[in-house]
OpenMM code with the backbone's topology and positions (N, CA, C; nanometers):
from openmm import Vec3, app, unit

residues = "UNK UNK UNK UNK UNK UNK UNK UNK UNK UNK UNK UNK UNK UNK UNK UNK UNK UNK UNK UNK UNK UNK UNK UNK UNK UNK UNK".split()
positions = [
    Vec3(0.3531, 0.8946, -1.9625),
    Vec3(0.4098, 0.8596, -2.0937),
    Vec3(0.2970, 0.8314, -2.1933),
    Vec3(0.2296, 0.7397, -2.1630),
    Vec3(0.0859, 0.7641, -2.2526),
    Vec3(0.0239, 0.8652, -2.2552),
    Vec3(0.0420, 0.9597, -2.2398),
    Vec3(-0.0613, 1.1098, -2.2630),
    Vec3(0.0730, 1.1333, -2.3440),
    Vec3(0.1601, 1.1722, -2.3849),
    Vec3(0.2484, 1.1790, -2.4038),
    Vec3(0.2143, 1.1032, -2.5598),
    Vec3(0.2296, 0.9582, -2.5540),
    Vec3(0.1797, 0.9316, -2.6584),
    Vec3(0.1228, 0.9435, -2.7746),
    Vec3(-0.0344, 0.9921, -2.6813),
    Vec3(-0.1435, 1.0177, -2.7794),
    Vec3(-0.1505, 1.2096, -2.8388),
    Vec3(-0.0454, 1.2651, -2.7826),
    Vec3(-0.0015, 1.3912, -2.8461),
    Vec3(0.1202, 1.3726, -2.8960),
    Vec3(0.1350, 1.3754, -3.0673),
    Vec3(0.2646, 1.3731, -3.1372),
    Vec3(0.3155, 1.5170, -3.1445),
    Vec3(0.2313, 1.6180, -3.0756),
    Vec3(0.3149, 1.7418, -3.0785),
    Vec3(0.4048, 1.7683, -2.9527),
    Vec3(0.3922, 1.6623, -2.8295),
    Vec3(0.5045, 1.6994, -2.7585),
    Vec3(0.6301, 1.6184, -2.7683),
    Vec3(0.6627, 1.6166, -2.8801),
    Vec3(0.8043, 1.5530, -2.9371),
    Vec3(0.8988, 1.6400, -2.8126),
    Vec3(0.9272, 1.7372, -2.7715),
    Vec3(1.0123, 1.7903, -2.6831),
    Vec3(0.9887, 1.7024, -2.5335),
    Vec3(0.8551, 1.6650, -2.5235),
    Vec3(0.8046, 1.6647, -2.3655),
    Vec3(0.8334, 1.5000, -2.3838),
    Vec3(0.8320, 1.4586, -2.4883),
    Vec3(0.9323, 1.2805, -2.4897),
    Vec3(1.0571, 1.2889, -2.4283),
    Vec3(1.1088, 1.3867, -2.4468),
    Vec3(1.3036, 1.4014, -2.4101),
    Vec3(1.2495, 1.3766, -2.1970),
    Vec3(1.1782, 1.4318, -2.1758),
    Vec3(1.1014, 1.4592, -2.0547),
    Vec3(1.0943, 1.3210, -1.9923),
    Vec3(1.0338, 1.2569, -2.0577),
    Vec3(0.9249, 1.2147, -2.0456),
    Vec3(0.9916, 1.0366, -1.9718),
    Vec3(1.0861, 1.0318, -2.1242),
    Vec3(1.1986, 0.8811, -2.0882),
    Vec3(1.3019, 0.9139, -1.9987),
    Vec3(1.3068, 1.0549, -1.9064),
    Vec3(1.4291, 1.0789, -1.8124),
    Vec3(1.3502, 1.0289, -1.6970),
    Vec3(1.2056, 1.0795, -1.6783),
    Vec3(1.1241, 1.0412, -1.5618),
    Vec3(1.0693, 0.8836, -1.5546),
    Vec3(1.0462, 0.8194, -1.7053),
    Vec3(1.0321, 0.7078, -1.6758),
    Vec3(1.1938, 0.6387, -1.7073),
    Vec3(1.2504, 0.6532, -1.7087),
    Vec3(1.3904, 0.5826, -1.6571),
    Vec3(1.4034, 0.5174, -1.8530),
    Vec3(1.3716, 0.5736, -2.0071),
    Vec3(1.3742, 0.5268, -2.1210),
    Vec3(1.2777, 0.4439, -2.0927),
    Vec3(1.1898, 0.4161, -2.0620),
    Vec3(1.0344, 0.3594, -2.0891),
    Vec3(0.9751, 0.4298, -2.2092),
    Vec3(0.9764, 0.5762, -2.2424),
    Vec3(0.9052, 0.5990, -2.3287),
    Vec3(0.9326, 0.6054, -2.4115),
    Vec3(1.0920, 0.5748, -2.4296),
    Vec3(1.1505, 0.5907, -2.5406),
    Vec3(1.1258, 0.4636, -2.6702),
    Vec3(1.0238, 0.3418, -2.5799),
    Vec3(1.0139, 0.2290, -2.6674),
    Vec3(0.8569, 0.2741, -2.7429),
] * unit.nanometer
topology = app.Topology()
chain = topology.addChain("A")
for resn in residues:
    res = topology.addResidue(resn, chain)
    for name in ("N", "CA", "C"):
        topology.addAtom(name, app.Element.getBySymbol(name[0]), res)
């Protein structure tokens, strides 16, 4: 989720991202 973070171009790979961390990344 932090790599994730620090790239605002994977706005798609967020949808990803809070399914694997259970909405963790969604904060």
């Amino acid at each position: 989720a932090a790599l994730f973070l620090a790239s605002d171009d994977s706005s798609f790979i967020a949808g990803i991202d809070l399914c694997v961390d259970g909405g963790k990344a969604q904060i």
